[in-house]
GUGU-674902 format. One record per residue (C-alpha): residue in three letters; x, y, z. Coordinates in Angstrom, 2 decimals. Example, Ala and Ser with C-alpha at 12.3 -4.5 7.8 and 13.67 -1.06 7.14 Angstrom:
2
<ALA,<12.30,-4.50,7.80>>
<SER,<13.67,-1.06,7.14>>
END
This chain:
268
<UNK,<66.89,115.33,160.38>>
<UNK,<68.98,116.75,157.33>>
<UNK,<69.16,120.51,157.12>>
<UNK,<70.79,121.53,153.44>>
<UNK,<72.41,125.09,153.66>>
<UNK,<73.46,126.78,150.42>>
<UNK,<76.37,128.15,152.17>>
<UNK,<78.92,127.13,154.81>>
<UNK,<76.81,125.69,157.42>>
<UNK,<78.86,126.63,160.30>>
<UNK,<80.57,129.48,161.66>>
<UNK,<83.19,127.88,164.18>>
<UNK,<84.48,125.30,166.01>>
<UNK,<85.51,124.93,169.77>>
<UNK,<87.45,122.47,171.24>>
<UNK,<88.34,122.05,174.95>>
<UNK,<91.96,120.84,175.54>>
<UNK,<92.98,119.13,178.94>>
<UNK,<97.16,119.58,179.93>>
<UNK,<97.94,116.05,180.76>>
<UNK,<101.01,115.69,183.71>>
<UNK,<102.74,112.54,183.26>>
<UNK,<105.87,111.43,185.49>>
<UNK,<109.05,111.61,184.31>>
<UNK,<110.55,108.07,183.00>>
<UNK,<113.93,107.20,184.24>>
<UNK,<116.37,106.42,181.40>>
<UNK,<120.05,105.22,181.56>>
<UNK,<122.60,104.72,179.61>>
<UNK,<120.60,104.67,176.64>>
<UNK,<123.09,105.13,173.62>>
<UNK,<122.77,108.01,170.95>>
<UNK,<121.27,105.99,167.52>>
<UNK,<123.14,106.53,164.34>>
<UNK,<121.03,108.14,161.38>>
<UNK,<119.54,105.63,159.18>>
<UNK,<122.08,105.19,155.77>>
<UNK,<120.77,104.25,152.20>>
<UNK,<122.69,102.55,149.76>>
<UNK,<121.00,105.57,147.65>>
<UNK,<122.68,108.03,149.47>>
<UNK,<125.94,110.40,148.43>>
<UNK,<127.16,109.80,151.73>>
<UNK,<127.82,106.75,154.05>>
<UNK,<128.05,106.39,157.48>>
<UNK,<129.98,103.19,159.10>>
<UNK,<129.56,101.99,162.40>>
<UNK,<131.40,99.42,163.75>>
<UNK,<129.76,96.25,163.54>>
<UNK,<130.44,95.48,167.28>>
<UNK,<127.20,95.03,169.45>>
<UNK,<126.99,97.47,171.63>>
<UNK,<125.40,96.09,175.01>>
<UNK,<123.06,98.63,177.42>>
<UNK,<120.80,98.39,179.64>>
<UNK,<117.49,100.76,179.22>>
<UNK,<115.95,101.32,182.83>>
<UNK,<112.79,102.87,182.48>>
<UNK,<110.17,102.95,185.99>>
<UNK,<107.16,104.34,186.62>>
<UNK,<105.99,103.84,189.91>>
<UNK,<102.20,104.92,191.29>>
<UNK,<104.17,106.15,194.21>>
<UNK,<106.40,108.59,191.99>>
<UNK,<102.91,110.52,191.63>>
<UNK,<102.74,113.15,194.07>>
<UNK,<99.00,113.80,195.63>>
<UNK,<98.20,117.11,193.79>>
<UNK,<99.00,115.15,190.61>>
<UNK,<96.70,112.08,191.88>>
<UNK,<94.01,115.02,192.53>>
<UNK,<94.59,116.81,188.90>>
<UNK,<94.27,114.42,187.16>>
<UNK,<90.93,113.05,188.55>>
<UNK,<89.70,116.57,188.38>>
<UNK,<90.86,116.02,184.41>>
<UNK,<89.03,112.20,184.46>>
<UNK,<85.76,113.71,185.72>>
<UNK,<85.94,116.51,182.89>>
<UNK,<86.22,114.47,180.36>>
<UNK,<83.09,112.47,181.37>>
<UNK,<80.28,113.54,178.76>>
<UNK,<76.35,113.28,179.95>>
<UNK,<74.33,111.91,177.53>>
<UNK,<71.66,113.56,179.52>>
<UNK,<72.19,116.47,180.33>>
<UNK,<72.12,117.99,176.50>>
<UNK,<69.30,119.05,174.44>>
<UNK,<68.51,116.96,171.35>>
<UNK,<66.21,117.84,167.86>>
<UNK,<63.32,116.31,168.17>>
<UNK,<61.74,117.38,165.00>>
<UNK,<61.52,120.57,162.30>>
<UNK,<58.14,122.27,163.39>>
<UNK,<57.51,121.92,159.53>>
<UNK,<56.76,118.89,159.72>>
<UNK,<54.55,118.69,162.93>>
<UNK,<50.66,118.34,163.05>>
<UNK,<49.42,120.64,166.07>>
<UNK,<46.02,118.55,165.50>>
<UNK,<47.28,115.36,166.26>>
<UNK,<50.21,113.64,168.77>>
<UNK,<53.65,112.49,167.44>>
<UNK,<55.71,109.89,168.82>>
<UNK,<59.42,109.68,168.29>>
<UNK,<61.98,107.79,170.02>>
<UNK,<65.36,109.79,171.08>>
<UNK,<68.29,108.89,172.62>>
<UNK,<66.26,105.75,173.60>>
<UNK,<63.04,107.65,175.57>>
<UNK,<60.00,107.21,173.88>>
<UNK,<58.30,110.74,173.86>>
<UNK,<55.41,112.51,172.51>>
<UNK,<55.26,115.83,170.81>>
<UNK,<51.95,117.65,170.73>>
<UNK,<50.76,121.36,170.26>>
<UNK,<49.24,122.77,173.80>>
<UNK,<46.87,126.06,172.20>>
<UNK,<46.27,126.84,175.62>>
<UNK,<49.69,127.87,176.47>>
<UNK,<50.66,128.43,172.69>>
<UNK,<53.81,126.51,172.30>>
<UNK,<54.63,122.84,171.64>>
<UNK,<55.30,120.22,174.52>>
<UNK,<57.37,117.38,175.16>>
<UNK,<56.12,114.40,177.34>>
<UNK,<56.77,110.75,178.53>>
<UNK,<54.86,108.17,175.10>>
<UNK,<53.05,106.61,178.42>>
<UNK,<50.21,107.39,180.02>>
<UNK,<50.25,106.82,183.91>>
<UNK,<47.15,104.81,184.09>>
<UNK,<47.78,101.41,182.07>>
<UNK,<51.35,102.71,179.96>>
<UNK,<49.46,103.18,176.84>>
<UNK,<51.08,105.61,173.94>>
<UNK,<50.04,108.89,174.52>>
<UNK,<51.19,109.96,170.72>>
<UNK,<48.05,107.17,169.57>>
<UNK,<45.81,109.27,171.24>>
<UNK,<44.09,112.35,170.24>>
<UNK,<44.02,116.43,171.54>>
<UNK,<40.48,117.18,172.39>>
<UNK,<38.25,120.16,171.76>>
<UNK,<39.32,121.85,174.86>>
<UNK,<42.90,121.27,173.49>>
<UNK,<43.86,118.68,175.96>>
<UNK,<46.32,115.49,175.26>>
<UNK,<43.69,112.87,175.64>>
<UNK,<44.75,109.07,175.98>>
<UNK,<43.88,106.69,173.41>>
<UNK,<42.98,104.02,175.79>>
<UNK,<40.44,104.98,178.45>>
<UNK,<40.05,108.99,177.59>>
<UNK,<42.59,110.65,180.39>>
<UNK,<43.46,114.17,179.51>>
<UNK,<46.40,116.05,180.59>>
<UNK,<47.24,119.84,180.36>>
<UNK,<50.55,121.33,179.40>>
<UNK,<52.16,121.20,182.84>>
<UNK,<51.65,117.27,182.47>>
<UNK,<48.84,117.39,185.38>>
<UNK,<45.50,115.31,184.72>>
<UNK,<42.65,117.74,183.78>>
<UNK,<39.74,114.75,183.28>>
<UNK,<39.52,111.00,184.19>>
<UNK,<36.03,110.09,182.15>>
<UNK,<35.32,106.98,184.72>>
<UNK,<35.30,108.77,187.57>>
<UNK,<32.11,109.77,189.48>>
<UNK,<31.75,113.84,189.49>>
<UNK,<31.06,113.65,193.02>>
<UNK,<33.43,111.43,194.01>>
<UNK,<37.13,112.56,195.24>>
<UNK,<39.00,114.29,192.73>>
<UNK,<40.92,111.39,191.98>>
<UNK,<42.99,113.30,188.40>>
<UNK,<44.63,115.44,190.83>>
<UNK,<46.69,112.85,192.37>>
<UNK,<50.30,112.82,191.41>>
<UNK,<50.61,109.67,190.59>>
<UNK,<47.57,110.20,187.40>>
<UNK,<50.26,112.78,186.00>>
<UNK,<52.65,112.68,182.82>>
<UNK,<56.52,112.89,183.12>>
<UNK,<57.19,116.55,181.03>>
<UNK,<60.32,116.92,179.61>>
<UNK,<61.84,120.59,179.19>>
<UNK,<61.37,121.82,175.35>>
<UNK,<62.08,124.73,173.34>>
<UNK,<61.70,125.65,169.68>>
<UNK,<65.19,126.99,168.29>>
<UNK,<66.33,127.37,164.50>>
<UNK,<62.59,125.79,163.41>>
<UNK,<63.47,122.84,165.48>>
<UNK,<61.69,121.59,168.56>>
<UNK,<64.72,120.68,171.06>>
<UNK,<64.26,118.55,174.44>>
<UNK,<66.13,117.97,177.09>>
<UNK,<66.30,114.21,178.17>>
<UNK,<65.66,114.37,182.22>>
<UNK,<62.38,115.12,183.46>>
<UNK,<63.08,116.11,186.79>>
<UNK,<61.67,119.24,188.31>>
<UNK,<64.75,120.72,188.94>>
<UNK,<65.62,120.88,185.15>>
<UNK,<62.27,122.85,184.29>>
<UNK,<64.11,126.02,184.21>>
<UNK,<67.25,124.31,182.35>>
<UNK,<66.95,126.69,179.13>>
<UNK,<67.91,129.99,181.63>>
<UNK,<71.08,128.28,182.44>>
<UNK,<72.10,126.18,178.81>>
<UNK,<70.83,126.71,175.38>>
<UNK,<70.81,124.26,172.40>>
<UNK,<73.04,124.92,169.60>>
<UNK,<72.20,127.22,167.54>>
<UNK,<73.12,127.36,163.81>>
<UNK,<72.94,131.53,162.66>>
<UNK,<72.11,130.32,159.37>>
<UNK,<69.03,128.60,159.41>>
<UNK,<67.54,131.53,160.43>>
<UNK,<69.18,133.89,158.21>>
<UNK,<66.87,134.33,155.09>>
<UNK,<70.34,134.95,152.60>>
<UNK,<70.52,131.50,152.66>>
<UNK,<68.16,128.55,151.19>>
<UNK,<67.74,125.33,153.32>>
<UNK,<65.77,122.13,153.07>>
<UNK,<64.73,120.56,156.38>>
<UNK,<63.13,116.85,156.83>>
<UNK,<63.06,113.62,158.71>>
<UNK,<63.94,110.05,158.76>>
<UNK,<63.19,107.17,161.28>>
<UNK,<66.88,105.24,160.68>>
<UNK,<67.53,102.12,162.67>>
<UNK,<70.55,102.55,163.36>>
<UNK,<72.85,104.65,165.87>>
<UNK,<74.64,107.99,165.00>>
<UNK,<77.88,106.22,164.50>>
<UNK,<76.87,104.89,161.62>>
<UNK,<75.10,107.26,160.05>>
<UNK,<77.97,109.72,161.20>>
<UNK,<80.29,107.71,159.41>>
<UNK,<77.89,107.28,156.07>>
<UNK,<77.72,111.40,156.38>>
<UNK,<81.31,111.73,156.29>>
<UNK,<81.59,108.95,152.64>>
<UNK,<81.02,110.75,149.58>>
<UNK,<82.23,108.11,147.70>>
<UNK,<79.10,106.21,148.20>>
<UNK,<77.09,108.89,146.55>>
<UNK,<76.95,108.52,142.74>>
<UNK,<76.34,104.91,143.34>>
<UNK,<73.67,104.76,146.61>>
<UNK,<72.08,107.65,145.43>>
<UNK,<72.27,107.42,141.80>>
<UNK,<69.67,109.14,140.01>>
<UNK,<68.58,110.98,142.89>>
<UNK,<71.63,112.91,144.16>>
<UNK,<73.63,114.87,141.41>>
<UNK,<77.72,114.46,141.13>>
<UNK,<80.60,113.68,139.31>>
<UNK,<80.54,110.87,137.02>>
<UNK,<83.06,108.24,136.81>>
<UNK,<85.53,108.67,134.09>>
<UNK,<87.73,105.42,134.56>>
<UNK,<86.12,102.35,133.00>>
END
């Protein structure tokens, strides 16, 4: 997903810092170093041309670390330690969303499906599999009671991921859809900036996850004083790389030449 803003994009940066307490290295006898001389210089500076022998002791012992240092920093180490799932991700601009049909994407490695429930009015996020023989839930189809309907052998699941009709069934038989194991993993989902966010863990207790953290939010795709441009791309390749292609205009005139306007090279 590229968003183009016609302005500065963002607002502000925060960064968390960590004080790191490191033990204090023991160091003897270490002699004072002359300042380097140049035969360049107005000045010289002789030293005798004697060796000067020393010793340089320098120890550092796990036992010189005292236990509330021990406990810091391992309060620090656990800090530092980033969730890859516990964030909300783009999933896609609603732009570019059908609410007739199912889309699958694959994000941060889960293969999901985005689809349009009209009976709750907003768009959901669920597991690409249906529970009864894995097939892709973003082949299949929403139905005219506007239902996610599987592909395969007809299941159709409401919003809250439950199963509403199992077509094989008998009508008088037990009511087999309700069981828990005919339902659809549903991951949380919000639309923010005219994105549809997710957030990767569909356990229950995440459900109410957008009360306690937000996605990102970016003040100027929603302010109409600026023009933007919003798409998407299916890249094979990680956000490292395309992270560091982002970050390499020089590339530019020459990848995208004829399509993306710039400076021309002068030097022949």
């Amino acid at each position: 997903m590229e968003a183009a803003l016609g302005a500065s994009s963002l607002s502000s940066f925060q960064f968390k810092t960590h004080k790191t307490i490191l033990p204090k290295t023991l160091i003897h006898n270490l002699p004072v170093a002359q300042p380097p001389t140049s035969p360049f210089s107005s000045s010289s500076v002789h030293t005798s041309t004697k060796s000067r022998k020393f010793k340089i002791f320098s120890t550092i012992s796990p036992t010189q670390l005292s236990d509330s240092t021990k406990e810091e920093t391992k309060i620090q180490k656990e800090d530092e330690k980033f969730d890859w799932f516990s964030q909300w991700y783009p999933v896609m601009p609603v732009c570019d969303l059908d609410k007739r049909a199912p889309m699958g994407k694959k994000v941060v490695g889960i293969d999901i499906v985005v689809w349009w429930d009209r009976n709750e009015n907003e768009w959901k996020v669920f597991e690409d599999s249906c529970p009864h023989r894995l097939a892709p839930l973003s082949e299949g189809r929403i139905d005219q009671w506007g239902r996610l309907q599987c592909v395969y052998h007809g299941w159709c699941f409401g919003g809250a991921g439950d199963c509403k009709f199992i077509p094989q069934a008998p009508r008088d038989g037990p009511p087999i859809h309700s069981s828990k194991k005919a339902c659809v993993a549903v991951y949380p989902s919000t639309v923010q900036n005219g994105i549809v966010w997710f957030w990767p863990n569909s356990d229950p207790q995440y459900k109410d996850i957008l009360t306690e953290k937000k996605p990102p939010y970016i003040p100027e795709l929603d302010d109409p004083s600026y023009t933007k441009s919003m798409g998407n791309r299916d890249i094979a390749y990680g956000y490292e790389v395309l992270t560091e292609n982002l970050m390499d205009p020089a590339h530019v005139p020459y990848a995208h030449y004829g399509i993306l306007t710039g400076p021309r090279p002068k030097n022949r």
